[in-house]
C-alpha positions in Angstrom: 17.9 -16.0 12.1 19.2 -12.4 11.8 17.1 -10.5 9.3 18.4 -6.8 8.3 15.5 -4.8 7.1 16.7 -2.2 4.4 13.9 0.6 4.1 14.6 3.6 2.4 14.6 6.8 4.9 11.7 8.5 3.1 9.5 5.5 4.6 11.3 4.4 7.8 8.9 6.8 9.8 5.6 5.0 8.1 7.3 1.3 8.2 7.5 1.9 12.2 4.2 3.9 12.8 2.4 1.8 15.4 -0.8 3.4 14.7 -3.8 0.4 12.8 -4.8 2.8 10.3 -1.9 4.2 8.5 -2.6 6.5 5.3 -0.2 7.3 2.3 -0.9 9.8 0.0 2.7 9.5 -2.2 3.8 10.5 -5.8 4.5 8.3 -8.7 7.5 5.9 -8.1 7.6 6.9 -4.3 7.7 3.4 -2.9 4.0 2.5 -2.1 3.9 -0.9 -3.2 7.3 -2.1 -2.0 6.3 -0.4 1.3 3.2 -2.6 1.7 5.1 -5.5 1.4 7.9 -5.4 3.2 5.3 -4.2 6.2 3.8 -7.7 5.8 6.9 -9.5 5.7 7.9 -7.9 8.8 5.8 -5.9 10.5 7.5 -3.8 13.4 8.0 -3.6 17.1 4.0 -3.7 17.3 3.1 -4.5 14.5 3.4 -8.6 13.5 4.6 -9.3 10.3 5.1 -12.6 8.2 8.1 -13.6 8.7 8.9 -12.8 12.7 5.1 -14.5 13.6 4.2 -17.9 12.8 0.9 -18.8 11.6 0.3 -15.2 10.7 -2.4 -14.0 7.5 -2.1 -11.3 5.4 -3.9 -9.3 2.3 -2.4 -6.8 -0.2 -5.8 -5.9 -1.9 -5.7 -4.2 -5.5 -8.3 -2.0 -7.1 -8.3 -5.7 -9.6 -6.8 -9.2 -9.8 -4.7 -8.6 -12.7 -3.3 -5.2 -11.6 -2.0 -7.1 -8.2 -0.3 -10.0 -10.2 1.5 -7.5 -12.5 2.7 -5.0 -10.2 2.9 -7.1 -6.5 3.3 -10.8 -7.6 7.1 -10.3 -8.6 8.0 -8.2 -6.0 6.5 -10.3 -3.4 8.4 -13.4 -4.8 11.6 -11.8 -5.2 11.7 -10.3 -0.9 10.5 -13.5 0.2 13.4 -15.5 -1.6 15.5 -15.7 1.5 12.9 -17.8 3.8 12.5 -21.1 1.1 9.0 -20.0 0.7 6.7 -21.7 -1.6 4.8 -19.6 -4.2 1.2 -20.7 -5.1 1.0 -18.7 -8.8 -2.6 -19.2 -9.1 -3.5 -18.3 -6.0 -0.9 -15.2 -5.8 -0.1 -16.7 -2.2 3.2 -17.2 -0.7 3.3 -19.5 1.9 6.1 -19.5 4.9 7.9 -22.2 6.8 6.4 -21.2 10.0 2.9 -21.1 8.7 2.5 -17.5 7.7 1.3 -16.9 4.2 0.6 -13.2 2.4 -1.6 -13.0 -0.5 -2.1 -10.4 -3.1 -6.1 -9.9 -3.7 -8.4 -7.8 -6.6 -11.1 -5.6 -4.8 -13.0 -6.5 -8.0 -15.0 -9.6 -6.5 -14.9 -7.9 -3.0 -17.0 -11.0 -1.4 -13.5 -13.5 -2.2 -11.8 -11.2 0.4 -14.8 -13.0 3.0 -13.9 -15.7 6.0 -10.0 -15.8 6.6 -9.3 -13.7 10.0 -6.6 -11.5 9.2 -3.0 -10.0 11.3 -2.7 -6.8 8.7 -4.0 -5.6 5.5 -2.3 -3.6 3.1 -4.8 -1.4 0.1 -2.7 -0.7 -2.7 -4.0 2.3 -5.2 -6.9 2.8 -2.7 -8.0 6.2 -4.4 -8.6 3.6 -7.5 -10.6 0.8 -5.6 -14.2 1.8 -7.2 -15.7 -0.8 -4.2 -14.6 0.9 -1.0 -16.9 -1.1 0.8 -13.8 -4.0 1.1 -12.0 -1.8 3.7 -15.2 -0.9 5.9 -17.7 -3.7 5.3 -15.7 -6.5 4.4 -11.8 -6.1 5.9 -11.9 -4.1 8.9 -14.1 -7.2 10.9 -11.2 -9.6 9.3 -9.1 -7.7 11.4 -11.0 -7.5 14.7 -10.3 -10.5 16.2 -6.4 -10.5 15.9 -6.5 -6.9 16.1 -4.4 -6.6 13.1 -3.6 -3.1 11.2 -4.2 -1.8 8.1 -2.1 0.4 5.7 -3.6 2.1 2.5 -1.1 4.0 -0.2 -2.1 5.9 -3.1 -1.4 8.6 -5.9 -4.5 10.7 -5.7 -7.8 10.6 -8.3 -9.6 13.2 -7.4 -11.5 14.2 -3.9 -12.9 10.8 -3.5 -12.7 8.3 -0.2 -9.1 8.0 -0.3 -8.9 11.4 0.1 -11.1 11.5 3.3 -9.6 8.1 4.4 -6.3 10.0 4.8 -8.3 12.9 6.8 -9.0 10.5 9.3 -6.8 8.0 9.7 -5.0 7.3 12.7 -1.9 8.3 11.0 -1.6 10.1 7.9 1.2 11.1 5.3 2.1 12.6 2.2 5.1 12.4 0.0 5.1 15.2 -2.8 8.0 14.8 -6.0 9.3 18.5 -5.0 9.8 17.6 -1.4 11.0 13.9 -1.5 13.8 13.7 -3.9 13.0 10.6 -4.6 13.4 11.6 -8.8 16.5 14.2 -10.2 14.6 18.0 -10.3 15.5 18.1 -14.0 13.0 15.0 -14.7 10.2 16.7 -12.5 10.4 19.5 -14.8 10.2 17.8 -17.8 7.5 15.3 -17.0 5.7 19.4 -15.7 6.3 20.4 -19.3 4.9 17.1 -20.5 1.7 16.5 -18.7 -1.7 18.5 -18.5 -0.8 20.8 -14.8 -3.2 19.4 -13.2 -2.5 16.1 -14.3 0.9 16.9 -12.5 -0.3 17.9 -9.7 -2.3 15.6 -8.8 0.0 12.4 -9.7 3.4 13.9 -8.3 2.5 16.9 -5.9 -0.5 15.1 -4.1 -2.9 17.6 -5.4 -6.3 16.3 -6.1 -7.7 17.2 -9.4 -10.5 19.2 -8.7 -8.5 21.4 -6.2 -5.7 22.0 -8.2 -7.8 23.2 -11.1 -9.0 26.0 -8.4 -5.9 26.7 -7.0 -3.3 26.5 -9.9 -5.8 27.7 -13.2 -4.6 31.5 -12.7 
């Protein structure tokens, strides 16, 4: 079966990263949660994905249960319509015909995410997780076995572990509004006029909140 993947320049260089710790620090509407998706459906040329390896297991882990079913669960559904997949709704698990399954996740009962061996993991809004234990403690031995990689996105909240999960990861990037032009420059201004500065800067220029208050109060 010939499968064209469509990813959107701005993330090309992250979907093909062949590093097992990826970090994304990205601005509001960048593409983060798409992104984690469509890197479990497919994975890349080292990385497996869902839909090119059978029998294949996969997280998307949300800072709760609910937020994953109303930002992920759609989404999910909607990219996997083209391989007759069948959609468990209350376990917010797709399941494959070649025995791969992905399953969206809340970080808020971290000891569910215990037992299944995993082939990647993808932490959605991991500045927001308030149990960060689930990458270290709980995850990252999920992944041992099959050697499997991990990808966490996020808008900033602060100086916090996300933010010293990006300074060490394997690979790290960061989208910023002003650099992207992902939204019109006219909107950016606006939503500048709108919103607290720091607030801004943090949620669309990557900023954390503390640091931009030092930087940016004069």
């Amino acid at each position: 079966m010939q499968i064209d993947v469509i990813i959107p320049a701005r993330a090309k260089k992250v979907f093909e990263d062949p590093s097992r710790d990826i970090s994304v620090v990205a601005h509001r509407r960048w593409y983060k949660t798409r992104l984690g998706i469509m890197k479990m459906l497919y994975g890349n040329q080292k990385h497996k994905g869902a839909i090119k390896d059978a029998k294949t297991n996969y997280f998307d882990v949300f800072p709760t249960y609910k937020q994953a079913k109303m930002v992920a669960w759609d989404i999910l559904k909607d990219e996997s319509l083209p391989f007759h997949p069948k959609a468990n709704e209350s376990e917010l698990t797709i399941y494959y015909p070649n025995g791969s399954k992905i399953s969206l996740k809340g970080a808020d009962k971290p000891d569910s995410l215990r037992g299944p061996g995993l082939d990647g993991c993808v932490f959605d809004e991991w500045a927001f997780h308030e149990k960060s234990e689930v990458s270290t403690r709980i995850l990252r031995p999920a992944l041992a076995d099959r050697q499997g990689w991990r990808l966490k996105t996020t808008t900033l909240n602060g100086e916090n572990h996300a933010l010293d999960d990006h300074r060490t990861a394997g690979s790290s990037y960061t989208f910023k509004a002003s650099e992207s032009n992902v939204l019109p420059m006219e909107e950016l201004i606006s939503m500048r006029k709108e919103m607290p500065e720091e607030e801004y800067l943090q949620e669309m220029e990557c900023v954390p909140m503390h640091l931009a208050g030092q930087i940016y109060k004069e």
